[in-house]
C-alpha positions as CSV (number, residue, x, y, z in Angstrom):
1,X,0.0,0.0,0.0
2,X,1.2,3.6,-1.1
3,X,2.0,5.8,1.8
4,X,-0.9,8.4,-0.2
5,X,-3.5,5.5,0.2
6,X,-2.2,4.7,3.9
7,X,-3.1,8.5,5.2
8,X,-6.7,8.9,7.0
9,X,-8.5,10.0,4.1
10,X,-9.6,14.1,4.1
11,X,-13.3,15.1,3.6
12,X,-13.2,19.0,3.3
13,X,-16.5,18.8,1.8
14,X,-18.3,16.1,4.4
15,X,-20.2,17.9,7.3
16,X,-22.1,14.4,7.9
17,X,-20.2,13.2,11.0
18,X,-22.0,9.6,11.0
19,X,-20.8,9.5,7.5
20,X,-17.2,10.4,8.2
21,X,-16.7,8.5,11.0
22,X,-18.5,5.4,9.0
23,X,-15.5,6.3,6.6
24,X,-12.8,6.6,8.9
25,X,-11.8,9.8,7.3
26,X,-10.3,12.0,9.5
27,X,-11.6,13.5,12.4
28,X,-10.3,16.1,14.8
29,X,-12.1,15.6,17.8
30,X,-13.7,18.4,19.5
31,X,-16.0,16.5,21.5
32,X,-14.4,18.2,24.7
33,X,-16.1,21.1,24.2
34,X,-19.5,19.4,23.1
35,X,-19.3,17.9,26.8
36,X,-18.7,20.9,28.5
37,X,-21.5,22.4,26.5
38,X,-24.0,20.1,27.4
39,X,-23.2,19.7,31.3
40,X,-26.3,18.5,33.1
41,X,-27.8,20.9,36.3
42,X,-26.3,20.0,39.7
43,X,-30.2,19.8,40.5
44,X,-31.1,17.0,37.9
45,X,-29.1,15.3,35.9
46,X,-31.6,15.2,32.8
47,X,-31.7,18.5,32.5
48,X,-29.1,21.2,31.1
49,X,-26.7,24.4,32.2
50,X,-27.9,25.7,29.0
51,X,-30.6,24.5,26.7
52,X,-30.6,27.6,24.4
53,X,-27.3,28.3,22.6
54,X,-26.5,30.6,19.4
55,X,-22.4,30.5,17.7
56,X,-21.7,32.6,15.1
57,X,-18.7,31.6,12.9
58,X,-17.8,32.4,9.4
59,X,-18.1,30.5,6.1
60,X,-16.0,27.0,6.1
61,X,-15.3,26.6,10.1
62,X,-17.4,23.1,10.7
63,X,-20.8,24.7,11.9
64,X,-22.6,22.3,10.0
65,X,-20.0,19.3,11.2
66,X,-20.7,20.4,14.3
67,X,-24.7,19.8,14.2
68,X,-24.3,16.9,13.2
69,X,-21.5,15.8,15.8
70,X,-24.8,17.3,18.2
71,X,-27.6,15.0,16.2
72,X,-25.2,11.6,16.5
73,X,-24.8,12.8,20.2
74,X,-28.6,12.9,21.5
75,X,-29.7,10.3,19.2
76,X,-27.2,8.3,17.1
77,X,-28.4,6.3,13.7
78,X,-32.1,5.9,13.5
79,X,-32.6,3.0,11.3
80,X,-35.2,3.6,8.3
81,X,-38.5,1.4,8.8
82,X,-38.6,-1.7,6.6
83,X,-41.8,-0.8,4.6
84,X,-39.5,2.1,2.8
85,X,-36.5,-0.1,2.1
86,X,-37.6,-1.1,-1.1
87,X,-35.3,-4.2,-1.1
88,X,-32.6,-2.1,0.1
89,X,-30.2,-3.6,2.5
90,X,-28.5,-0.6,4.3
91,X,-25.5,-1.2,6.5
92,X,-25.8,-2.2,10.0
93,X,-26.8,0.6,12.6
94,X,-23.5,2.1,14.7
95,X,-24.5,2.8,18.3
96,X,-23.8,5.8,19.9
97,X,-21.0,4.4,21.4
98,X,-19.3,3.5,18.2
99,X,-19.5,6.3,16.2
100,X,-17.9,8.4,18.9
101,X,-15.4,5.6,20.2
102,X,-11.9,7.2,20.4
103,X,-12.9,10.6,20.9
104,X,-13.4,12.3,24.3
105,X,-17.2,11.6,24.7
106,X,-17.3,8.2,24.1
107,X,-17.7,7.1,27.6
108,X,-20.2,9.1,28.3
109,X,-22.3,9.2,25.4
110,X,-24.7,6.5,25.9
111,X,-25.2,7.7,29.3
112,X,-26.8,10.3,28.1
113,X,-30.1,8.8,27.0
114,X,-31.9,9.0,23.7
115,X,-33.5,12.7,22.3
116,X,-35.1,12.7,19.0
117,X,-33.7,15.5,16.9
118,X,-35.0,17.9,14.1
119,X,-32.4,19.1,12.1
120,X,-33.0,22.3,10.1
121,X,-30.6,24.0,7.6
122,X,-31.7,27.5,6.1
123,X,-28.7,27.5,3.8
124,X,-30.8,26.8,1.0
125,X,-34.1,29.1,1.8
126,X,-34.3,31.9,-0.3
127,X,-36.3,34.9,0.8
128,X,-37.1,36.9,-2.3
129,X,-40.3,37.2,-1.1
130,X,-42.6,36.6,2.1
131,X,-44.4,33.6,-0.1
132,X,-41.3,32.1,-1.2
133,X,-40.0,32.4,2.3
134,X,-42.8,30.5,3.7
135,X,-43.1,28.1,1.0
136,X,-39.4,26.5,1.4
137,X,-39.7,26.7,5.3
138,X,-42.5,24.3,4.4
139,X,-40.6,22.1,2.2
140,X,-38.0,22.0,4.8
141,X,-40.2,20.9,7.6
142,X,-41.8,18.3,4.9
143,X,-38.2,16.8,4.7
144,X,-38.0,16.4,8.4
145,X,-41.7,15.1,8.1
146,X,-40.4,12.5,5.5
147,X,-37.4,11.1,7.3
148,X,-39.3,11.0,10.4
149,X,-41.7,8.9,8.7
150,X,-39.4,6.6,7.5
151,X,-38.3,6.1,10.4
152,X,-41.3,4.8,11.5
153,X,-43.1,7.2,13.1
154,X,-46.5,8.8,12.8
155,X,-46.4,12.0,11.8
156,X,-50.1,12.6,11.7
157,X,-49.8,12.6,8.0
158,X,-49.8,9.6,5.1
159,X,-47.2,9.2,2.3
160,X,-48.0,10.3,-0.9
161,X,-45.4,7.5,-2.7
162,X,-43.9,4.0,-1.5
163,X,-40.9,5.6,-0.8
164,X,-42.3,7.5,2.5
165,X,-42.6,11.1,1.1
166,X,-44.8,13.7,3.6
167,X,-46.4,16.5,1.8
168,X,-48.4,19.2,3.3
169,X,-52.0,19.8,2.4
170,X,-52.0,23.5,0.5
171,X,-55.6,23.7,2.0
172,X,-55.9,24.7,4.6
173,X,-52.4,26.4,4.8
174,X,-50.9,25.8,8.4
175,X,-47.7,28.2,9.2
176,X,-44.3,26.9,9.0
177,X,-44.4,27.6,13.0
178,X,-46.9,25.2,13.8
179,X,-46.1,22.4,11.1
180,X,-42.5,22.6,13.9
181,X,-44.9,22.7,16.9
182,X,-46.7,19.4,15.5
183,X,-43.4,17.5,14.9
184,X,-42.2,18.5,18.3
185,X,-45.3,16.9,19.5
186,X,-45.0,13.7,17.8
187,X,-41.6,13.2,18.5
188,X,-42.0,13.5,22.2
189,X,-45.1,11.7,22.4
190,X,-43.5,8.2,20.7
191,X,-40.2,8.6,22.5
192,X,-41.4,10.0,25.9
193,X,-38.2,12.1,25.7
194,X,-38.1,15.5,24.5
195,X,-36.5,16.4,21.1
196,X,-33.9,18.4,20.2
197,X,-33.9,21.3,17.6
198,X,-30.8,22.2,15.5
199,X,-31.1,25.5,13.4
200,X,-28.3,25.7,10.9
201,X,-27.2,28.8,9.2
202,X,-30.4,30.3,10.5
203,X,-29.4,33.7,8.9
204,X,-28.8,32.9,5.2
205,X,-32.6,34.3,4.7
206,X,-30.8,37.2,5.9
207,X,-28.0,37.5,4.0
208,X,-29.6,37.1,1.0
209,X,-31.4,40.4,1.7
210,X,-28.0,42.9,1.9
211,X,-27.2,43.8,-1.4
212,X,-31.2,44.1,-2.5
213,X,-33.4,46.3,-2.3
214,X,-36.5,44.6,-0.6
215,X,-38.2,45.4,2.0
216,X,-37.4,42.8,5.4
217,X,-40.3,43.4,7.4
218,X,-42.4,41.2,6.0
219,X,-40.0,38.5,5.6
220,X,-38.5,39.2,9.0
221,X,-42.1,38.5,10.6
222,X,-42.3,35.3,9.4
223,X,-38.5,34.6,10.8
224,X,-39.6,35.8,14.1
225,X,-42.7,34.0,14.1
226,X,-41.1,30.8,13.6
227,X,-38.2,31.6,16.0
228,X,-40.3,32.5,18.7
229,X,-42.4,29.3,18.6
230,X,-39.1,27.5,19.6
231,X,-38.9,29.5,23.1
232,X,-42.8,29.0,23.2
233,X,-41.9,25.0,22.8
234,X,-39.4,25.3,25.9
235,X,-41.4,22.4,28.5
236,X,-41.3,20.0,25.3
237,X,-37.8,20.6,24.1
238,X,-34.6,19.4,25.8
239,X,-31.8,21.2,23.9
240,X,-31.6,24.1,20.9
241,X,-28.8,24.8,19.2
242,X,-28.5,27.8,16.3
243,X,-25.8,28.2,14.2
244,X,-25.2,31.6,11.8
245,X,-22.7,33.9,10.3
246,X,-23.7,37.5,11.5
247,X,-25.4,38.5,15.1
248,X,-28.5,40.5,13.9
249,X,-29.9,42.3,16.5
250,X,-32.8,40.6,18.5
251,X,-35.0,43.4,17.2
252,X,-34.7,42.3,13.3
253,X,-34.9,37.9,13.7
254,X,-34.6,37.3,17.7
255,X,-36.9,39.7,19.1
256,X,-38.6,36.8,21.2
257,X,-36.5,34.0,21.5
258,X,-34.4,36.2,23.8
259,X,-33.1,33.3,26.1
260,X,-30.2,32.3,23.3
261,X,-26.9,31.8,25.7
262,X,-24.3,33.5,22.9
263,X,-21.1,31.6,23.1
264,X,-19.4,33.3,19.6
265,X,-17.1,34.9,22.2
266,X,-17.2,33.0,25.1
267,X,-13.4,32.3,25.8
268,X,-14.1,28.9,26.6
269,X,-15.5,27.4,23.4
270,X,-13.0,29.8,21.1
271,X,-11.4,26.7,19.7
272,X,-14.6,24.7,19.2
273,X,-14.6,25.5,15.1
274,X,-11.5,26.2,13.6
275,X,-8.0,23.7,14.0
276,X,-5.8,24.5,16.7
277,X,-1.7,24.6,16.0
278,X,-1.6,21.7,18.1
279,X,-4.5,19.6,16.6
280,X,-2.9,20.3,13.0
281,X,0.4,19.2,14.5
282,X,-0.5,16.2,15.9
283,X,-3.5,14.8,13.8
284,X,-2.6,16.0,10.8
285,X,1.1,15.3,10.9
286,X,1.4,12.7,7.9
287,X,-0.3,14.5,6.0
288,X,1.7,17.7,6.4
289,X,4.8,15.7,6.0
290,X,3.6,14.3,2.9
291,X,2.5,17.5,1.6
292,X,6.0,19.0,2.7
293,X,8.2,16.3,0.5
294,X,5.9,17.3,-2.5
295,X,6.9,20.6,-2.2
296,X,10.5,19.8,-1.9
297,X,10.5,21.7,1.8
298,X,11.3,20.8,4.9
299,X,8.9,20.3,7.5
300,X,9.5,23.6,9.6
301,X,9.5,25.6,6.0
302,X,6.5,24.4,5.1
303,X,4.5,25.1,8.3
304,X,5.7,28.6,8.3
305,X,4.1,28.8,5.0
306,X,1.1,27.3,5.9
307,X,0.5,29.6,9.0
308,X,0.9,32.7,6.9
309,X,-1.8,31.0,4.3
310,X,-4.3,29.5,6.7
311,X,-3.7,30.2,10.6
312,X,-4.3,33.6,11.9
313,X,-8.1,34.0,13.4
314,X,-9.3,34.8,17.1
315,X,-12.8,34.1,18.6
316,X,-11.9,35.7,21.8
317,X,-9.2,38.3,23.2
318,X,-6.2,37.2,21.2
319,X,-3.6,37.5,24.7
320,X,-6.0,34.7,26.4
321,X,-6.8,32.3,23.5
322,X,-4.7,30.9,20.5
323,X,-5.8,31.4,16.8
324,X,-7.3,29.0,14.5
325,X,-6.8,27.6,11.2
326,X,-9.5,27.4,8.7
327,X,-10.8,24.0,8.3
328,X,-12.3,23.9,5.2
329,X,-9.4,25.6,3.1
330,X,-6.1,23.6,4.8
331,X,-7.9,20.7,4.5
332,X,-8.5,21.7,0.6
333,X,-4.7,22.4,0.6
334,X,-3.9,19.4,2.1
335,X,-5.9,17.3,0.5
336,X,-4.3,18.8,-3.0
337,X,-1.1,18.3,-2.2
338,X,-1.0,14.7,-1.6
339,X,-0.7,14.4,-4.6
340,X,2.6,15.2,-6.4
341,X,0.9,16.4,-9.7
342,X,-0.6,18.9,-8.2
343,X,2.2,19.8,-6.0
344,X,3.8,20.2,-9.0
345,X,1.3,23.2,-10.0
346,X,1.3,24.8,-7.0
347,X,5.0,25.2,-7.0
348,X,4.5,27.0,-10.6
349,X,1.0,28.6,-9.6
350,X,1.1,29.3,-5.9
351,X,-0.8,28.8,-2.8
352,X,-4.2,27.0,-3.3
353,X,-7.0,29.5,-2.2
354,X,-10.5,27.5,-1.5
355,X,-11.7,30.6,0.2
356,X,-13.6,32.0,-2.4
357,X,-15.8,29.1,-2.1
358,X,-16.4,29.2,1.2
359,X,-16.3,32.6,1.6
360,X,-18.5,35.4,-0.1
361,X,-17.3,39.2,-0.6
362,X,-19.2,40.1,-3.5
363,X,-22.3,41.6,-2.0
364,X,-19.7,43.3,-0.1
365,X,-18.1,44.8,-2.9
366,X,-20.9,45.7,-4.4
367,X,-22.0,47.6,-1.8
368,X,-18.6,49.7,-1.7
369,X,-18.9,50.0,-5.3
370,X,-22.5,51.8,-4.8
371,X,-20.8,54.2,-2.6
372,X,-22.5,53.2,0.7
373,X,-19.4,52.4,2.7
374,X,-16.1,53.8,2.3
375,X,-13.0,52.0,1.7
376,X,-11.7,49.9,5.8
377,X,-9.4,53.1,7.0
378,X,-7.4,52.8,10.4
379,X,-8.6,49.7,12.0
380,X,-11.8,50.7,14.3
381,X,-11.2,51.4,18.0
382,X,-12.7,48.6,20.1
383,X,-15.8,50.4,21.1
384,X,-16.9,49.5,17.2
385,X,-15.8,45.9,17.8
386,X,-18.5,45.3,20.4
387,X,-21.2,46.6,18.0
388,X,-21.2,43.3,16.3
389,X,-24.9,43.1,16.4
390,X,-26.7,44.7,13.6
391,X,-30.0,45.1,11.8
392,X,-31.0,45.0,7.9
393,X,-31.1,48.5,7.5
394,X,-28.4,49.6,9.6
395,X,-25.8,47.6,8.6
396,X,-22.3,48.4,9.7
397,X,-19.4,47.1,7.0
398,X,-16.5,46.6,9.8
399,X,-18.6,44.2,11.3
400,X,-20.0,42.6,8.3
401,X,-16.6,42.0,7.5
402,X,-15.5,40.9,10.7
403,X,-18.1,38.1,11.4
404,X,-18.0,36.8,7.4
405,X,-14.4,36.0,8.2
406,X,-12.5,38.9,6.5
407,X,-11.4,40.6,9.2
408,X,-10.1,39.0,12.5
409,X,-9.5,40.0,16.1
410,X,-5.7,41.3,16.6
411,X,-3.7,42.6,19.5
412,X,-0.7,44.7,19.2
413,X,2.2,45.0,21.6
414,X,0.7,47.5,23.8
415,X,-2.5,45.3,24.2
416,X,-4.5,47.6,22.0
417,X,-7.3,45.7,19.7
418,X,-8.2,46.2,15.8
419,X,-8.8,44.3,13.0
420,X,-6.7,43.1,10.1
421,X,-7.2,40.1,7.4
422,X,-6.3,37.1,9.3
423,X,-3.9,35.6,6.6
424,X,-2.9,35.7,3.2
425,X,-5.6,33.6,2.0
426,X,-8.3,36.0,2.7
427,X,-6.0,38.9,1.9
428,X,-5.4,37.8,-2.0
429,X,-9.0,36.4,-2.0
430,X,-10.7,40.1,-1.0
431,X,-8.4,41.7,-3.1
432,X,-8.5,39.3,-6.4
433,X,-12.6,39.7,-6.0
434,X,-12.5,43.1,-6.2
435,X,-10.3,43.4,-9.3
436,X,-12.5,40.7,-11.2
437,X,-15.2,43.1,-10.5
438,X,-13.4,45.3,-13.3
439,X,-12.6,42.3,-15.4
440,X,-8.7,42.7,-15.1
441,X,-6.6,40.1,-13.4
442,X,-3.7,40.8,-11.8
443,X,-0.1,40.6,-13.6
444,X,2.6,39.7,-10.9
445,X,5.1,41.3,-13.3
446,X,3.0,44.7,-13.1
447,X,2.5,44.0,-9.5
448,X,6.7,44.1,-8.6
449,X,7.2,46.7,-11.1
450,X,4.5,48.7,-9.4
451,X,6.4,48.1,-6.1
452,X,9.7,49.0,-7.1
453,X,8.7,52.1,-8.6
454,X,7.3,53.7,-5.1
455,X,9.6,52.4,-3.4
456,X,12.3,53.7,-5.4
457,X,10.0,57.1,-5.6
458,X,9.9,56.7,-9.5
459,X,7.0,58.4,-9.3
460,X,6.5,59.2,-13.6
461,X,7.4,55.3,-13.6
462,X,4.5,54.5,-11.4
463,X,2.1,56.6,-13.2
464,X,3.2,55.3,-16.6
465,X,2.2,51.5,-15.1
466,X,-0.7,52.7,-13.6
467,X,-2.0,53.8,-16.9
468,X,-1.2,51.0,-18.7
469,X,-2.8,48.4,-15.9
470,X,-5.9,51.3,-16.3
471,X,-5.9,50.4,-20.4
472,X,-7.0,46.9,-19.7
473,X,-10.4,47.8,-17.8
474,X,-13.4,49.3,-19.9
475,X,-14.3,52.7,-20.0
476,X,-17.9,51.8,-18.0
477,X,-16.5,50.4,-14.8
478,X,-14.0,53.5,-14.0
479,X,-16.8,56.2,-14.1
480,X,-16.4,57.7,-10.3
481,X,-12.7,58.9,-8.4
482,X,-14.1,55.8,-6.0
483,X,-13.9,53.3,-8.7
484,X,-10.3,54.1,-9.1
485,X,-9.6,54.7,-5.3
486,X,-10.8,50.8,-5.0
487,X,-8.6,49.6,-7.8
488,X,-5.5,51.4,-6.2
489,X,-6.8,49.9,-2.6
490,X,-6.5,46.5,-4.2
491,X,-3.7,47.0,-6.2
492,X,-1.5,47.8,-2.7
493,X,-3.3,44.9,-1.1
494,X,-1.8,42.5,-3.8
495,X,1.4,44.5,-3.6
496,X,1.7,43.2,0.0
497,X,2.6,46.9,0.8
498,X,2.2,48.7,4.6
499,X,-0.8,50.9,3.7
500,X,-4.1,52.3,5.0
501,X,-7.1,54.2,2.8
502,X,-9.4,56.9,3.9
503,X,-6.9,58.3,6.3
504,X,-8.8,60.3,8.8
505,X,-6.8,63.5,10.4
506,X,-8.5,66.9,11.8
507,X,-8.2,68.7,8.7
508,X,-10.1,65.9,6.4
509,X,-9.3,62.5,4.9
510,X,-6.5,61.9,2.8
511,X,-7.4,59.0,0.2
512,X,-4.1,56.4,1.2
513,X,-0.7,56.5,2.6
514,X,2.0,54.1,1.6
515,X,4.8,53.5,4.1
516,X,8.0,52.5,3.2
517,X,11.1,52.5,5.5
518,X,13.1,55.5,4.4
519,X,9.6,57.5,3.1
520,X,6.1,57.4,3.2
521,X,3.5,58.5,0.1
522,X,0.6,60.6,0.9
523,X,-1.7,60.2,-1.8
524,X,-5.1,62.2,-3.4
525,X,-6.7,61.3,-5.9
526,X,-9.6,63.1,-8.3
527,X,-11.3,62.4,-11.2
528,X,-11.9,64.4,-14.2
529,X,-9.8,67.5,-12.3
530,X,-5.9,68.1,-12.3
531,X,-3.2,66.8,-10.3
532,X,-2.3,70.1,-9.0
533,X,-6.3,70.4,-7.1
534,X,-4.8,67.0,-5.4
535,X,-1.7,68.0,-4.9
536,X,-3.1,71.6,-3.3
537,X,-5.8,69.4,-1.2
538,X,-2.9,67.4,0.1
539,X,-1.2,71.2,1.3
540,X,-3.9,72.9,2.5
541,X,-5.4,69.8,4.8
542,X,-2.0,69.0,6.2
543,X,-2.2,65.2,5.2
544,X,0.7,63.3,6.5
545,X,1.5,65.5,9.2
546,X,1.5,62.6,11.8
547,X,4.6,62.1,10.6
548,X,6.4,64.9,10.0
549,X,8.5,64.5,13.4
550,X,9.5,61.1,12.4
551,X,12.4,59.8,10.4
552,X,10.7,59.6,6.9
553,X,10.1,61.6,4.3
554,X,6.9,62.5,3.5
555,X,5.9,62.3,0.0
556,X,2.8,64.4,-2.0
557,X,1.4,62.1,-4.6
558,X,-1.5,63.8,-6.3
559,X,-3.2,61.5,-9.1
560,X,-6.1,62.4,-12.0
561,X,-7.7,60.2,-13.7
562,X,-8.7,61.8,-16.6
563,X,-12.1,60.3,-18.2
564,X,-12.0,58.5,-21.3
565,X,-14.6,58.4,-24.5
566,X,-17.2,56.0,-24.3
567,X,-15.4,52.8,-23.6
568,X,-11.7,54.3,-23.0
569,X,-10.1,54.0,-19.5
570,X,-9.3,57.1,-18.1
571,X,-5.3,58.4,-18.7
572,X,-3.6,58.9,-15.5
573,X,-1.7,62.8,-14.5
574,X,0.5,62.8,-11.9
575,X,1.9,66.1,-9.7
576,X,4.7,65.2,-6.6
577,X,5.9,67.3,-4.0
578,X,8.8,65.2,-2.3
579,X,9.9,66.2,1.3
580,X,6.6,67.6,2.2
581,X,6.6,69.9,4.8
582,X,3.4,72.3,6.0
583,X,3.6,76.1,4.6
């Protein structure tokens, strides 16, 4: 046997834990926390520290692995009722105590009785509209109706085909809040134990509503209406879990099913999604080492690389906890580099980046591009880090783009907070999403050139590059000084450059400095103006004066981009002051 084929095989894309563990594929056990999570009262045993419970992660952390760890937990495999086997032989049933055997709960798990569970996962419910809201709530519940129903229970309805399949009556019409209320019922009246709920990706109804312009009360009544019913259920229902993205405020999906124990930040359960340094060092070792040979690097080389790519985001004050890898995308990595072929591209190509697919910027940069948020300046104080919770028509971008996984939790030396990307991954991701949105890829070639030129305060060199990179984007999508304020913002990203945009200072905002050890570049930009009004804008405001008492220069960059004809890119003019100093 190969030493490929001998490696626990990796599932990036399996969320299924029966399934994984059924395929021994590789699991990183983070049933620890689960017990902690679901401690029993000192009072009665049966009964839990905390039978509400919301976490909010981003995109490709193991929220929906993590459900389903919870389903297997309370109540294991449920075999499928005979009558719907057609002839079917499935495999035999796993108990409890052998799906979780080798991980941390797997003494304990049988112990812990039997709870029927209803698993639901908004990912897939559009909300257009309050009808089309309602309508796949229902089919959701009607799957949960089904597989209850083959699993041999009455659900107070009769299947429409031999195969088991529950459909709702469309007359009368009975809410999406009840038809959970009626399940709940069932459930606990055949088991004599009380179910358990599981609400996956409860937001994505949510989500789908930022970058369109609908109106979200209607939609956000029926949200609530079915939320609520799960605090009304609280006597019949022995745990509920909720999984999302964001924190909307209580007002906007929450506003009664107010007893939601938030544990997103809770210090204690920062490493429940996410790989730790020393879970990736230890479980994942032969693949790393394998993935490492591939490369031709050694072992410490290549884990340096992979922190840099992967590693880098906090749940919780970054002094008191350790950061996290992203689970999804080293996994992808990993997984890609077993084999050598691939290797072999990656050496050529670069970095694999799965974030993209498990991420999701565009909405954001669409809403930049509309000119409702300006471009992420100095990284917020932390007063706007605790406004994390939000509502539909008050959306704040930093914190968007902190809970979507853009931006993570830092700490500098002086124990100060703010936000930055949380590796390169996301970094090239953001940035690469924003160019595509004007249809020009980035050149690495123009990239370094465009570095050496400011560092090397060339200046007519820069502006020459700048114009040419401009040439290859049409006329339409460079209509606005912000349009080419974002493609400079991305452009310095890529560049891997020390800079920040929308520099506030008393006198204004400056549009972006660029620091660079012996100099730093204060930059304005206009459209459809001259370089001199940016270059006099730059004077009369004062921008850069922060550091005129330090050891660099500061350098006036004033840019125009001059609009083109119809489809033409605007031409670039350029006006310098070097070692600018106040009047």
């Amino acid at each position: 046997m190969s030493s490929e084929s001998s490696l626990p095989f990796l599932y990036p894309d399996q969320s299924e834990f029966t399934l994984l563990r059924r395929r021994s594929g590789l699991y990183i056990d983070k049933t620890h926390h689960v017990l902690s999570l679901l401690a029993s009262t000192n009072r009665d045993p049966s009964l839990l520290n905390n039978k509400y419970v919301f976490l909010a992660r981003p995109r490709g952390f193991g929220k929906s692995l993590l459900v389903t760890t919870l389903e297997a937990f309370f109540q294991g495999e449920v075999p499928i009722d005979s009558r719907y086997l057609n002839g079917y032989s499935p495999e035999p049933i796993l108990s409890k105590a052998e799906l979780f055997r080798g991980t941390a709960a797997a003494d304990t798990v049988e112990s812990r009785g039997f709870h029927p569970v209803i698993r639901l996962n908004m990912t897939n419910i559009p909300s257009d509209t309050p009808e089309r809201l309602k309508t796949n709530l229902l089919e959701m519940l009607g799957d949960q109706y089904t597989l209850w129903n083959r699993r041999g229970i009455d659900v107070g309805l009769k299947p429409i085909n031999e195969s088991g399949v529950v459909r709702f009556p469309s007359d009368p019409v009975v809410s999406p809040a009840q038809r959970l209320e009626d399940l709940v019922g069932q459930l606990k009246a055949r088991y004599g134990a009380n179910p358990v709920v599981l609400v996956d990706e409860y937001d994505a109804p949510l989500m789908h509503l930022l970058d369109r312009k609908t109106d979200p009360e209607p939609i956000l009544d029926i949200l609530r209406n079915f939320y609520v019913r799960l605090k009304s259920l609280e006597s019949d229902l022995h745990f509920v879990f909720v999984t999302g993205i964001t924190r909307f405020t209580h007002s906007s999906a929450f506003s009664g099913l107010n007893n939601l124990w938030d544990i997103s930040w809770d210090p204690a359960y920062a490493t429940l999604c996410g790989f730790t340094e020393r879970e990736v060092q230890t479980t994942l070792h032969p693949h790393l080492a394998q993935a490492a040979a591939h490369l031709d690097l050694s072992l410490e080389d290549f884990m340096d690389k992979v922190r840099r790519q992967y590693n880098g985001y906090h749940f919780s004050l970054p002094d008191h906890n350790e950061s996290v890898y992203n689970p999804f995308t080293l996994a992808c990595c990993l997984r890609d580099l077993q084999n050598p072929d691939n290797a072999a591209w990656v050496k050529v190509t670069g970095w694999p980046n799965h974030w993209a697919v498990s991420g999701n910027s565009m909405f954001l940069i669409r809403l930049m591009q509309e000119g409702q948020y300006l471009l992420p300046a100095d990284p917020p104080p932390w007063d706007s880090l605790m406004r994390t919770a939000y509502s539909l028509d008050r959306v704040d971008f930093v914190s968007l783009m902190f809970q979507t996984g853009y931006y993570t939790l830092c700490q500098d030396t002086d124990g100060d907070l703010y936000l930055d990307y949380p590796n390169d991954e996301v970094r090239r991701t953001y940035s690469h999403e924003l160019l595509e949105t004007y249809r020009q890829p980035p050149d690495p070639r123009t990239l370094r050139a465009m570095h050496r030129a400011l560092s090397d305060e060339n200046y007519r060199k820069f502006r020459d590059l700048l114009h040419t990179f401009l040439a290859g984007i049409p006329g339409e999508k460079l209509r606005h000084e912000t349009d080419c304020h974002l493609v400079l913002h991305v452009l310095c990203q890529l560049m891997q450059m020390e800079f920040l945009s929308e520099v506030h200072q008393g006198g204004g905002r400056s549009d972006m400095e660029v620091r660079f050890p012996g100099h730093v570049c204060v930059m304005e930009f206009k459209y459809g103006e001259s370089p001199q009004a940016a270059l006099d804008q730059i004077r009369s405001h004062d921008y850069g004066r922060r550091h005129f008492g330090g050891s660099r220069r500061v350098v006036a960059l004033g840019l125009n981009f001059v609009p083109g004809n119809g489809t033409e890119p605007p031409a670039v003019e350029h006006a310098v002051c070097v070692r600018y100093r106040p009047e």
